[in-house]
PASEBA-1860 file (N, C-alpha, C; in nm, 3 decimals):
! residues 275
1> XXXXXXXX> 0.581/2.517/0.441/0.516/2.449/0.554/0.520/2.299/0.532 ~ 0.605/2.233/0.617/0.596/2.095/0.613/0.470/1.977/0.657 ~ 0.420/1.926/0.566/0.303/1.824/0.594/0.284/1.796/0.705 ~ 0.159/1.769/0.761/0.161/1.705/0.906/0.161/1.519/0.838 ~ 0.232/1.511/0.915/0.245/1.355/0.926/0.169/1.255/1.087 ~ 0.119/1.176/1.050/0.024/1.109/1.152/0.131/1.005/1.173 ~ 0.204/0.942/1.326/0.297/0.872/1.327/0.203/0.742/1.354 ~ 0.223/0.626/1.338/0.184/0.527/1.408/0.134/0.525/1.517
9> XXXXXXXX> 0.020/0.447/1.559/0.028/0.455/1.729/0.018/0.260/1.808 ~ 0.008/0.197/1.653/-0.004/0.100/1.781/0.070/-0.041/1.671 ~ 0.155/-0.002/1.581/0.262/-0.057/1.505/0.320/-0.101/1.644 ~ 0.411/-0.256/1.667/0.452/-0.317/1.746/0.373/-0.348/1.808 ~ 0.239/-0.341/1.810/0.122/-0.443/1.966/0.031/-0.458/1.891 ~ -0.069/-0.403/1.756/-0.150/-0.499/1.696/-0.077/-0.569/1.588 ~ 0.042/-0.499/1.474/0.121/-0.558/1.384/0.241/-0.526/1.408 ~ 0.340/-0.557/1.329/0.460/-0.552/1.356/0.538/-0.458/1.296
17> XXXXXXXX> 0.634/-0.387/1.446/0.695/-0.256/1.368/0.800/-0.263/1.275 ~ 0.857/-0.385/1.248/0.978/-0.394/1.195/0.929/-0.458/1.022 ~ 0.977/-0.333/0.964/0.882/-0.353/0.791/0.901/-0.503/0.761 ~ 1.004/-0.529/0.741/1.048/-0.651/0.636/0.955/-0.802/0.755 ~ 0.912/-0.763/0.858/0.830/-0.884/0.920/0.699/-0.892/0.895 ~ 0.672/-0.698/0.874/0.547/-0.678/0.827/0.454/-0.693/0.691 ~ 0.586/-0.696/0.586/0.548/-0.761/0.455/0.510/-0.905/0.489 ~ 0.625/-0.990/0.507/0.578/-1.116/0.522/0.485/-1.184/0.581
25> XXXXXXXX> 0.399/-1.083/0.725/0.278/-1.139/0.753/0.191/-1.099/0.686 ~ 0.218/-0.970/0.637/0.079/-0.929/0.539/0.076/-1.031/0.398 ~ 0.228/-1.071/0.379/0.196/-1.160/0.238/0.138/-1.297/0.285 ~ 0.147/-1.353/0.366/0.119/-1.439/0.430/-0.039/-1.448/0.477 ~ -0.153/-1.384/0.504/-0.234/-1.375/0.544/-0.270/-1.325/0.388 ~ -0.271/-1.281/0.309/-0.318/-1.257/0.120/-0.289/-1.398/0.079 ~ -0.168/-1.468/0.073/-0.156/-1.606/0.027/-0.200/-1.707/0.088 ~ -0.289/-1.685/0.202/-0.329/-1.805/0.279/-0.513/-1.781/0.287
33> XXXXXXXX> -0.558/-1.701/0.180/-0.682/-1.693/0.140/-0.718/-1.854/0.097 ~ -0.863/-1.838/0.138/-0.900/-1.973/0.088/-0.954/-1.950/-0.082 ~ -0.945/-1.892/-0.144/-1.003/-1.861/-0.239/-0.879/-1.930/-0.341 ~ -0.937/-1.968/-0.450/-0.860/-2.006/-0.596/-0.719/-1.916/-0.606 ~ -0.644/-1.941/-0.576/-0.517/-1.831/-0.652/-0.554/-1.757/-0.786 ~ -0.616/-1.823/-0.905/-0.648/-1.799/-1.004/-0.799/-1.699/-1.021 ~ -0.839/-1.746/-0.908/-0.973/-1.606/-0.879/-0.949/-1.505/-0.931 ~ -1.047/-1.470/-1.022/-1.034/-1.291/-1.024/-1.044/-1.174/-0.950
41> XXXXXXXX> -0.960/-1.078/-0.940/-0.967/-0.970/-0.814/-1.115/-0.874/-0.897 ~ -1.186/-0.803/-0.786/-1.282/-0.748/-0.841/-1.249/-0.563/-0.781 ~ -1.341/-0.540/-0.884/-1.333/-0.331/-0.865/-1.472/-0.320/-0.778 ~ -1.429/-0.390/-0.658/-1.604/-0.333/-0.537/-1.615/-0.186/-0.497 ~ -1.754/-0.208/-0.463/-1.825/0.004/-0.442/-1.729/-0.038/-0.281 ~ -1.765/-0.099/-0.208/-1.746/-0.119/-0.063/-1.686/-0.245/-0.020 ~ -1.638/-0.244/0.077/-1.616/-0.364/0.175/-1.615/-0.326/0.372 ~ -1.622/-0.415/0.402/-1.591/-0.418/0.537/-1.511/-0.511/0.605
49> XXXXXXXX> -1.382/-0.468/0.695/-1.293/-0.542/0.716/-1.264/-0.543/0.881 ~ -1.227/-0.594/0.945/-1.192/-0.617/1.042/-1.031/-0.557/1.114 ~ -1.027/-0.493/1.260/-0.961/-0.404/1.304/-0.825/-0.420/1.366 ~ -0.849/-0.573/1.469/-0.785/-0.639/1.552/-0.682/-0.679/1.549 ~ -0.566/-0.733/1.663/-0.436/-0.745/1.631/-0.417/-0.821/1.516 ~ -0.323/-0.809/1.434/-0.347/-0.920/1.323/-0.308/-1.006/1.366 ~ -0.289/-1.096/1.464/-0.301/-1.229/1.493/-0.392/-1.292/1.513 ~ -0.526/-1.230/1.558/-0.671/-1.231/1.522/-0.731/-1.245/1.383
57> XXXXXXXX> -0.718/-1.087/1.405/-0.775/-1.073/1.256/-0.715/-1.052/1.144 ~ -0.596/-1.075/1.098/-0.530/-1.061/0.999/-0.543/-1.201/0.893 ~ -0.583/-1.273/0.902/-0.615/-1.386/0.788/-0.757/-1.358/0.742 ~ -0.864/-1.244/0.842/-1.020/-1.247/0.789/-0.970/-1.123/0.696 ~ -0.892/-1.016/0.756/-0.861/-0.879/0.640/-0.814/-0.920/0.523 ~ -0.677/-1.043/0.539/-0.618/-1.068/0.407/-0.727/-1.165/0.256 ~ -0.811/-1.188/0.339/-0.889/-1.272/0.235/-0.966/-1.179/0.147 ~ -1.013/-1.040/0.248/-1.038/-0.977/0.176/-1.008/-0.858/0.065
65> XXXXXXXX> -0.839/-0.855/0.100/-0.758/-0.788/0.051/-0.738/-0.859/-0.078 ~ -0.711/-0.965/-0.030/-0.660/-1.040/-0.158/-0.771/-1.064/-0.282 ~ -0.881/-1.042/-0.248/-1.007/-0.992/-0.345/-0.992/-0.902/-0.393 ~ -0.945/-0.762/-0.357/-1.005/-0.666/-0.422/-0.890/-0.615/-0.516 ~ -0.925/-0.533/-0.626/-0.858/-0.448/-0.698/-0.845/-0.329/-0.641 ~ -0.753/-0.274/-0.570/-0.765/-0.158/-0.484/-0.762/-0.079/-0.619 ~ -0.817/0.068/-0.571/-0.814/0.158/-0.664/-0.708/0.300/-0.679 ~ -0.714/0.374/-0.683/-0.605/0.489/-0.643/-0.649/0.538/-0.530
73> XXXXXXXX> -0.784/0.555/-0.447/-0.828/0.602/-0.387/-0.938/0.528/-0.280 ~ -0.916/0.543/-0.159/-0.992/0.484/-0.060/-1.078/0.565/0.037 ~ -1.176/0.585/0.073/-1.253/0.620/0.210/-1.235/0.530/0.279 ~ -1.178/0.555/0.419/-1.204/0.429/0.518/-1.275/0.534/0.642 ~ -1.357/0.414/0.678/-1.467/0.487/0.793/-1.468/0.401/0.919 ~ -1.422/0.467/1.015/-1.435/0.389/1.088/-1.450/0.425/1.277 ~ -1.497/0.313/1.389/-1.563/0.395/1.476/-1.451/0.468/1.547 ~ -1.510/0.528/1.639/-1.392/0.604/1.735/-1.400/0.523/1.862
81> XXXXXXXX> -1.283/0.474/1.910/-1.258/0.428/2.039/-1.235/0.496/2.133 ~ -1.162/0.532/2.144/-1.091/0.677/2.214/-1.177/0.764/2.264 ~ -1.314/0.802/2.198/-1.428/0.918/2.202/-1.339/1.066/2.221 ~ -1.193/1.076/2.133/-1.175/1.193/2.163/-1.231/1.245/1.995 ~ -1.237/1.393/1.990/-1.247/1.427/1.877/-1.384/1.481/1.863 ~ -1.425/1.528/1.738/-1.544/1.553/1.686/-1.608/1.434/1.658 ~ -1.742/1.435/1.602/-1.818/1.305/1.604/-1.801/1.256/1.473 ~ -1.786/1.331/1.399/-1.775/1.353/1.294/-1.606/1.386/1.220
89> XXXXXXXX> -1.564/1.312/1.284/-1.355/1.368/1.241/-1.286/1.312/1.111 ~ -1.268/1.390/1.074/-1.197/1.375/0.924/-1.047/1.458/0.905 ~ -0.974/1.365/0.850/-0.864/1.448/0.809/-0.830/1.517/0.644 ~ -0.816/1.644/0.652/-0.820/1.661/0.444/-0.663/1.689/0.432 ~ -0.546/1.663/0.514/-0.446/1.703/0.455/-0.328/1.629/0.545 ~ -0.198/1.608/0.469/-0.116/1.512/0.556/-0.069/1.443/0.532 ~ 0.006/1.318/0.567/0.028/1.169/0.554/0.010/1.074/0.688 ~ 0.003/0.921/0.670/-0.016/0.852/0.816/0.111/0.775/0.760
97> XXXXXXXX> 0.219/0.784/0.870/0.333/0.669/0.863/0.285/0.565/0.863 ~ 0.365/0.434/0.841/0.311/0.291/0.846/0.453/0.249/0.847 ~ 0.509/0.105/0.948/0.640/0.056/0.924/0.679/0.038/0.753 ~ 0.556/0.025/0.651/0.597/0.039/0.576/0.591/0.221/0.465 ~ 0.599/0.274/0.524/0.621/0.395/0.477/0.506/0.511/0.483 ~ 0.507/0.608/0.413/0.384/0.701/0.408/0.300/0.688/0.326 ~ 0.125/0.698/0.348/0.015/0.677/0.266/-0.020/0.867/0.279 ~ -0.064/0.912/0.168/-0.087/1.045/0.184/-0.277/1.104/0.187
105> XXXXXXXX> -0.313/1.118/0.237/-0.429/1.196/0.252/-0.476/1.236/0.099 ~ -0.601/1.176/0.013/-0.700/1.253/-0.072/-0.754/1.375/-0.011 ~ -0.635/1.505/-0.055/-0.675/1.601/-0.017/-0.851/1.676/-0.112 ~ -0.809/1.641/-0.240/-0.910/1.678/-0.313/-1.017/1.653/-0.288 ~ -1.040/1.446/-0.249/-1.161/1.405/-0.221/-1.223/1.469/-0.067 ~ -1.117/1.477/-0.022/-1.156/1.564/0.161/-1.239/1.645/0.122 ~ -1.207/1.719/0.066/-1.240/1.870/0.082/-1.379/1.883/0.011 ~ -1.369/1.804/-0.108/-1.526/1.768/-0.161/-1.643/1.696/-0.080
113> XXXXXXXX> -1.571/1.635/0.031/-1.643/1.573/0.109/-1.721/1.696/0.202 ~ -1.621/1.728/0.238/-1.626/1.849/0.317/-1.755/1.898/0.322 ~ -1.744/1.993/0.164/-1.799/2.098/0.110/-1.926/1.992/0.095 ~ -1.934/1.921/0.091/-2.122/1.826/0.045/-2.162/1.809/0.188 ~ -2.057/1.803/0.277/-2.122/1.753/0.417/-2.072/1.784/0.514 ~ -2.089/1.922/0.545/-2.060/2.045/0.678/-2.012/1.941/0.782 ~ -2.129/1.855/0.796/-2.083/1.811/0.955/-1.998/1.723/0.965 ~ -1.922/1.733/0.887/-1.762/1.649/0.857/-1.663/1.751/0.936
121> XXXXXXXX> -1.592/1.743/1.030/-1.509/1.854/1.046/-1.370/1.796/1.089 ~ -1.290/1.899/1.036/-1.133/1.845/0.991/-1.095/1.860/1.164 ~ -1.040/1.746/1.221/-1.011/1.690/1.351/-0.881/1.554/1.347 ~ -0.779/1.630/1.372/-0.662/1.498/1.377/-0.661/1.477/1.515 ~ -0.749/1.512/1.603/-0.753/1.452/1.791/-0.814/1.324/1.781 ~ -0.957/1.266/1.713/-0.956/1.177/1.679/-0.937/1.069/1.604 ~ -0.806/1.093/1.594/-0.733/1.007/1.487/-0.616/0.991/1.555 ~ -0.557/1.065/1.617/-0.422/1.042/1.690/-0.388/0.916/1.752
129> XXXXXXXX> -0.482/0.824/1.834/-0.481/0.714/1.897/-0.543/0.602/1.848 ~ -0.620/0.654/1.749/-0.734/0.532/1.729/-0.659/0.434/1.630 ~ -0.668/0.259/1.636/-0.617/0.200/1.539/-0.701/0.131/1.418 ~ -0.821/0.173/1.420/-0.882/0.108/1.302/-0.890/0.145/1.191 ~ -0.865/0.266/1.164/-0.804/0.273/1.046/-0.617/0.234/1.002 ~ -0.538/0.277/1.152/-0.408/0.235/1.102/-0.366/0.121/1.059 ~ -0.428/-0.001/1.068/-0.400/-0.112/1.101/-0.470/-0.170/0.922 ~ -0.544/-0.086/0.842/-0.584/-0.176/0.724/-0.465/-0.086/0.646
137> XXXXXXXX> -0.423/-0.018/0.629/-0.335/0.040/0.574/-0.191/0.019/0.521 ~ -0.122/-0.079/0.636/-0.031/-0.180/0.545/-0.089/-0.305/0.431 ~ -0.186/-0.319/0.470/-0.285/-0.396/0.351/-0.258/-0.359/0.232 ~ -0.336/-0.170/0.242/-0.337/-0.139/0.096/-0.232/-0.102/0.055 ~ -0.077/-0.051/0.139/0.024/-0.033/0.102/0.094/-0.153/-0.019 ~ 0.078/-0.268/0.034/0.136/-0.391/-0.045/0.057/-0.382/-0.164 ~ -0.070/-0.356/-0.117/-0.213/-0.419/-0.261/-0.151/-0.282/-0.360 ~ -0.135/-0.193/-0.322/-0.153/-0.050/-0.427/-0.027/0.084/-0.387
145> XXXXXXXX> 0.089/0.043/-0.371/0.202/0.157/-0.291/0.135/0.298/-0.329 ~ 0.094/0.348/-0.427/0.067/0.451/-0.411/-0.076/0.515/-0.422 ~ -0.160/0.394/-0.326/-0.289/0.460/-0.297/-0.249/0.552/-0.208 ~ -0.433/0.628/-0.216/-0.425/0.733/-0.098/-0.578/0.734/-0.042 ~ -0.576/0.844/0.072/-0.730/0.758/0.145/-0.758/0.901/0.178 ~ -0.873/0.870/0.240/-0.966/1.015/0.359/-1.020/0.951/0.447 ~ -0.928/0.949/0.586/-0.953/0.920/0.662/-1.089/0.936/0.746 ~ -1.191/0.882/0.792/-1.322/0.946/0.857/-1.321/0.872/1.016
153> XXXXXXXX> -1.286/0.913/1.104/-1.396/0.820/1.240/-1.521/0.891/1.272 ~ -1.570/0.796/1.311/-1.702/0.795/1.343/-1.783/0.802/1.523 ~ -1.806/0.889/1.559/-1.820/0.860/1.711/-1.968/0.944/1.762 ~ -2.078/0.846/1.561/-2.199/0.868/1.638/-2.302/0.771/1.594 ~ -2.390/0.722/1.739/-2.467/0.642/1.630/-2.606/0.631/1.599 ~ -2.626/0.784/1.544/-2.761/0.837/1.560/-2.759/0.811/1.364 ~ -2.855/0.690/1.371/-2.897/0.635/1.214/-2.895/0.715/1.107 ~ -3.010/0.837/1.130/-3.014/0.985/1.046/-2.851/0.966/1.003
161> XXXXXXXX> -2.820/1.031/1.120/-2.638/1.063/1.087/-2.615/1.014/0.991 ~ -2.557/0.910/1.030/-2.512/0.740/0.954/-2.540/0.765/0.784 ~ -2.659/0.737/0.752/-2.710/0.762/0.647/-2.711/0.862/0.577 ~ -2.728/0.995/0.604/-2.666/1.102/0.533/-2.539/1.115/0.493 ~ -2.456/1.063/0.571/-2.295/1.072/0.541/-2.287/0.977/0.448 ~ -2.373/0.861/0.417/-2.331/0.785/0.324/-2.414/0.783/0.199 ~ -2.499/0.875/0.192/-2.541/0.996/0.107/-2.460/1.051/0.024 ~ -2.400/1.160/0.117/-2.320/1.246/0.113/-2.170/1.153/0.012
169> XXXXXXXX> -2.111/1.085/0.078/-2.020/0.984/0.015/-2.032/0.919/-0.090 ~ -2.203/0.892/-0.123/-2.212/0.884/-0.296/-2.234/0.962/-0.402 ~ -2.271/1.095/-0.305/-2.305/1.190/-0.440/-2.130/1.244/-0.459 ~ -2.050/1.276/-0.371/-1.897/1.290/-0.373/-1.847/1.219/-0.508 ~ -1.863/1.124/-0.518/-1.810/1.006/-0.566/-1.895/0.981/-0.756 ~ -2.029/1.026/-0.697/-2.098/1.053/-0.874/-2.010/1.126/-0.942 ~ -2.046/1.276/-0.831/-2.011/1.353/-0.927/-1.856/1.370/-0.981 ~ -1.752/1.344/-0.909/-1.610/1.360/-0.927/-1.572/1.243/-0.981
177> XXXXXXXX> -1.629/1.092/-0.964/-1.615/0.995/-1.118/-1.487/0.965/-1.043 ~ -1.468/0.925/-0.941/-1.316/0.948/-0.907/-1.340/0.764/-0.864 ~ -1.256/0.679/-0.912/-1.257/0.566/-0.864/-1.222/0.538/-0.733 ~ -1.305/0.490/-0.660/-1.275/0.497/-0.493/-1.331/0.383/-0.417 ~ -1.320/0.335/-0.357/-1.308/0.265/-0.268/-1.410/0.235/-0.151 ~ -1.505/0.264/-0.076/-1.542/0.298/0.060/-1.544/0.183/0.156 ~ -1.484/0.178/0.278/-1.402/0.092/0.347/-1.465/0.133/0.490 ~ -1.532/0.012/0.517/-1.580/0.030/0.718/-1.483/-0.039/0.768
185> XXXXXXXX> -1.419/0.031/0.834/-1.357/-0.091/0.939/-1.395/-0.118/1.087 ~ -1.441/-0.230/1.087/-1.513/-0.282/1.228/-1.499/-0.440/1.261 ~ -1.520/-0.428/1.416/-1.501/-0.631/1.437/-1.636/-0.582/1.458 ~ -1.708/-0.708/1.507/-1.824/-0.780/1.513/-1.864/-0.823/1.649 ~ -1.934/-0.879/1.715/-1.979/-0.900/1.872/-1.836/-0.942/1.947 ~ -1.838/-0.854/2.095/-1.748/-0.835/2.168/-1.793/-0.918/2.302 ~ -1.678/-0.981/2.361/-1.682/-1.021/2.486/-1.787/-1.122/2.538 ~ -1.849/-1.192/2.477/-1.924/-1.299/2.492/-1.910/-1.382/2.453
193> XXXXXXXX> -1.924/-1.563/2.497/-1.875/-1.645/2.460/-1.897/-1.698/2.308 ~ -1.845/-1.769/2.263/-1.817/-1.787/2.116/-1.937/-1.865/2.074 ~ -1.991/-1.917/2.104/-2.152/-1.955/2.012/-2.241/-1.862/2.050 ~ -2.245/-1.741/2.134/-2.342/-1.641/2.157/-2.282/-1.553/2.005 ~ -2.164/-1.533/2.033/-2.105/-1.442/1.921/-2.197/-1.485/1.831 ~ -2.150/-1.598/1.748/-2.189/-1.659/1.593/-2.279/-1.611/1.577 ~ -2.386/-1.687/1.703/-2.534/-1.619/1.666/-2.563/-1.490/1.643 ~ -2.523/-1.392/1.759/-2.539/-1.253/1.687/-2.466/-1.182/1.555
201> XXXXXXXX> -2.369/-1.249/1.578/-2.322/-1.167/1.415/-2.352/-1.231/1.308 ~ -2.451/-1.352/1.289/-2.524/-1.382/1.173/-2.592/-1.303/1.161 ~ -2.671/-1.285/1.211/-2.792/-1.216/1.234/-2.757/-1.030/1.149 ~ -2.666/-1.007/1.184/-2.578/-0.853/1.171/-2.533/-0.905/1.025 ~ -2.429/-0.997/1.009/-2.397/-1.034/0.877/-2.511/-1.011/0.806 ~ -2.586/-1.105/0.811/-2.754/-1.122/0.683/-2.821/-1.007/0.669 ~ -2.788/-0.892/0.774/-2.847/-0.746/0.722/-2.777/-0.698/0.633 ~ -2.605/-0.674/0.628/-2.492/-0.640/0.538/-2.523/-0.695/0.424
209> XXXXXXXX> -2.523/-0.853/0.425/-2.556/-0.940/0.277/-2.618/-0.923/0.189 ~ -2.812/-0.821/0.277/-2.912/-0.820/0.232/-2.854/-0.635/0.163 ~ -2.759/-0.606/0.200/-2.728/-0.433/0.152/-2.823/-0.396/0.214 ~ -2.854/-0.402/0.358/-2.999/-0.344/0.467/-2.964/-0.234/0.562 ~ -2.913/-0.083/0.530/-2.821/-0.040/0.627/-2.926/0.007/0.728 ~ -3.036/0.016/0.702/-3.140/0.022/0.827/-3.140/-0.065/0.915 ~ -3.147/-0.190/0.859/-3.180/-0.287/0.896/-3.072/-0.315/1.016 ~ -2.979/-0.328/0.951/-2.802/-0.346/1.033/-2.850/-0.274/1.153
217> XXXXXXXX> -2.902/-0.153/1.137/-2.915/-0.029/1.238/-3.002/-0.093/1.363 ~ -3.102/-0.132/1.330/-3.184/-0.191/1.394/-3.184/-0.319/1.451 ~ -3.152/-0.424/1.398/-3.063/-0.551/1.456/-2.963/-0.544/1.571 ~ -2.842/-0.443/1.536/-2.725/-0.413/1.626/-2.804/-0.359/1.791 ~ -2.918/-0.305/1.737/-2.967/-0.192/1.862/-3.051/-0.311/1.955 ~ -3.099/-0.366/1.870/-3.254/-0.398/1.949/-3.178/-0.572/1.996 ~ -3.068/-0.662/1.909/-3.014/-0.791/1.960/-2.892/-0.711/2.065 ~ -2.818/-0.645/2.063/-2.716/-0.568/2.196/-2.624/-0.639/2.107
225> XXXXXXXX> -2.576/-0.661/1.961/-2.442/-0.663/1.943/-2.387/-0.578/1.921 ~ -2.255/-0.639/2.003/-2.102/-0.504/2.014/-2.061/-0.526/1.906 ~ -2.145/-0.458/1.802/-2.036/-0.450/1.657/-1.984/-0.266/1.726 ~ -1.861/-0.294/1.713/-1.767/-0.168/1.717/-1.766/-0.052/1.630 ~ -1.846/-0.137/1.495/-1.850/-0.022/1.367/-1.947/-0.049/1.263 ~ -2.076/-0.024/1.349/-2.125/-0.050/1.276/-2.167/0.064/1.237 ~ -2.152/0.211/1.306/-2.196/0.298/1.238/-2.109/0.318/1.074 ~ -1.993/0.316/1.068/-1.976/0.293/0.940/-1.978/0.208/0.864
233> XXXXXXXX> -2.052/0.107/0.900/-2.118/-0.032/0.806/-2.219/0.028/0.779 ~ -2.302/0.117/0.839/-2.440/0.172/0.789/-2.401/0.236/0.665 ~ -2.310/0.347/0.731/-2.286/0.448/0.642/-2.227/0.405/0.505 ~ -2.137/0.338/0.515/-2.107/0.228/0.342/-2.209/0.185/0.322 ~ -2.260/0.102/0.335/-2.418/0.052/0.286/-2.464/0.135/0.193 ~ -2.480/0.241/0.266/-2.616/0.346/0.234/-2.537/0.364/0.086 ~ -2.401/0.472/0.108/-2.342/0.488/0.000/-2.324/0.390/-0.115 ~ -2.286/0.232/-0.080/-2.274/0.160/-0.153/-2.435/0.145/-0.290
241> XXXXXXXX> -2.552/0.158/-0.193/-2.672/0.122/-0.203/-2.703/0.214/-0.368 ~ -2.667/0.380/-0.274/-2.683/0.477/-0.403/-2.608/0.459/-0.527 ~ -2.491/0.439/-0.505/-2.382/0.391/-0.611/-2.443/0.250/-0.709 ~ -2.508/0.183/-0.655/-2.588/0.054/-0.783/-2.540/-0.039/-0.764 ~ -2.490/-0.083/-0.598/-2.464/-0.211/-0.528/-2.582/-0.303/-0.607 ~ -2.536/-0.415/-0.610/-2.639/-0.535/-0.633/-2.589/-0.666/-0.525 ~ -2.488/-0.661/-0.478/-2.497/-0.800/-0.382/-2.382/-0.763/-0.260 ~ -2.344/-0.855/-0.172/-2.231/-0.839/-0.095/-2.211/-0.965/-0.087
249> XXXXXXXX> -2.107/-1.004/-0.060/-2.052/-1.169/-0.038/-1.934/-1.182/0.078 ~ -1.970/-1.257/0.215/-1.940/-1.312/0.315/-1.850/-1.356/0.259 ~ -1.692/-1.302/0.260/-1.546/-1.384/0.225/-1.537/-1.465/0.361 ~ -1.473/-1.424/0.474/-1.461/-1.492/0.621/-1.516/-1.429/0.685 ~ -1.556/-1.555/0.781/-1.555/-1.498/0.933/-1.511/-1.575/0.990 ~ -1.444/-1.536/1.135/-1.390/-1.594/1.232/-1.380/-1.538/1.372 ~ -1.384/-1.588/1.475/-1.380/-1.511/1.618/-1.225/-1.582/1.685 ~ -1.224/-1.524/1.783/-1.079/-1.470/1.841/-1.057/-1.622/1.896
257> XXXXXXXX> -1.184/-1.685/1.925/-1.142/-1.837/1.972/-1.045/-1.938/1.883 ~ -1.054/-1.913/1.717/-0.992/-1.964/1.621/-0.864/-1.989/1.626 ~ -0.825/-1.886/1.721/-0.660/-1.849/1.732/-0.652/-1.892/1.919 ~ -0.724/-1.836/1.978/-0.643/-1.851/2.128/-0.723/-1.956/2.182 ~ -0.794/-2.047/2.109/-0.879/-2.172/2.180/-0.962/-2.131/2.310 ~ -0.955/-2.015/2.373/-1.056/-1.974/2.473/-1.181/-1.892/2.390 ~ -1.305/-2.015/2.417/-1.457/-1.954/2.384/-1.493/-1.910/2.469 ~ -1.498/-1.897/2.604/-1.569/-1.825/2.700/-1.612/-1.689/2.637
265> XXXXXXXX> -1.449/-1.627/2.606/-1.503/-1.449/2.596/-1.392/-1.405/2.445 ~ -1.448/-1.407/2.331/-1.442/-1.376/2.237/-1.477/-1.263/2.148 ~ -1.422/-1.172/2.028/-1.465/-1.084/1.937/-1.475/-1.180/1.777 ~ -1.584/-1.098/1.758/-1.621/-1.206/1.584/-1.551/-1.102/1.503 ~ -1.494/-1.138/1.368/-1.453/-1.056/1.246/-1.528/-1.122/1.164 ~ -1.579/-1.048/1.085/-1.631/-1.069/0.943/-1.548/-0.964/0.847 ~ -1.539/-1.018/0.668/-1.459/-0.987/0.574/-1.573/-0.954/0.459 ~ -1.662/-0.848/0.436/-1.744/-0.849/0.352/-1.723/-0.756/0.237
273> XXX> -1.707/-0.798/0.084/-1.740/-0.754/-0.003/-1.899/-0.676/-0.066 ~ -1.856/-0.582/-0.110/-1.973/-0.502/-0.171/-1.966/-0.465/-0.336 ~ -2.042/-0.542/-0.395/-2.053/-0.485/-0.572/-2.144/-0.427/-0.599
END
């Protein structure tokens, strides 16, 4: 029985389908970090990265790429756009193409996930279209060729939820000792002009900073920012929290005005590390 393979869905309109263009912007957005060249890369519990075409957001992802020590193994969590699927959709078996080649599915870690947390259920409908996870994935291709991940979207944002899964994602991770990764991918306030943005996604930032995944919860709800993902910013948190996080550190942020000079109606990215 031949693997299911997940093809691309939006290679050529957020990054570029043609590999050898796609190295060079991805090297390009890692070498154009503002950080020391000589910086040390670090082994973080978590991060959170940003989704958007990389002409947007591809200099806030690479800063944070270019931080980390990827590991053999990644969770990336992230929301569902699409709303097709389970709420809860995970894939435990497979590969996802990328112009630069195939990343293969942590079947092992899936399935442990699984088995700790029923309401995980194996669903490639919501994953078929969605790009926030496809889109960090030439990242880790360059950072680590032969990482591998477990894919999760997310398409709920009932807090309980949130927090159990990222529960669930640290006791996974105690007990199997398995060096891993856990990865939200989300932008930050949508469609409002660019000093409304700032303001609300400080506000969202300084809950992340503070490792507050309640808090995040409650900010996003009660100020109306369109963070896109923040249910799996909760859910890393939480996990990060159990795991013996002690800080997070604001690499970039930037909104869509940075690049297309129109503030009227803008999306914010933030690039956050978790130790």
């Amino acid at each position: 029985m031949s693997a299911i393979v997940r093809e691309p869905a939006v290679a050529g309109r957020f990054y570029p389908a043609n590999p050898e263009r796609l190295r060079v912007d991805i090297s390009s957005y890692l070498s154009a970090s503002p950080d020391s060249p000589s910086q040390k890369k670090v082994s973080a519990i978590g991060c959170m990265v940003p989704h958007a075409g990389y002409m947007y957001s591809g200099p806030v992802a690479g800063a944070v790429f270019s931080r980390l020590e990827i590991p053999p193994s990644c969770i990336i969590l992230c929301p569902n756009h699409t709303g097709r699927g389970h709420p809860l959709a995970i894939m435990k078996e497979g590969e996802w193409r990328t112009p630069l080649g195939t990343v293969t599915i942590d079947s092992d870690l899936a399935g442990e996930l699984m088995r700790y947390f029923p309401a995980l259920s194996e669903d490639s409908a919501a994953h078929g279209s969605e790009h926030a996870i496809e889109v960090e994935l030439p990242f880790l291709q360059v950072g680590r060729p032969d990482v591998k991940f477990v894919p999760i979207a997310v398409g709920t944002g009932q807090v309980v939820i949130l927090e159990q899964l990222g529960r669930a994602v640290a006791e996974v991770l105690r007990e199997t000792k398995k060096q891993t990764l856990i990865m939200a991918s989300s932008d930050m306030n949508h469609y409002e002009d660019d000093a409304t943005t700032r303001v609300k996604d400080r506000k969202a930032i300084e809950k992340i900073l503070d490792l507050d995944a309640t808090g995040l919860y409650e900010i996003v709800i009660n100020e109306s920012i369109s963070m896109c993902g923040y249910g799996p910013a909760v859910a890393m948190l939480t996990a990060a929290r159990q795991l013996g996080a002690k800080k997070a550190e604001l690499v970039q942020y930037a909104t869509s005005a940075d690049v297309s000079g129109d503030r009227d109606v803008v999306v914010g990215y933030a690039g956050i590390i978790i130790c």
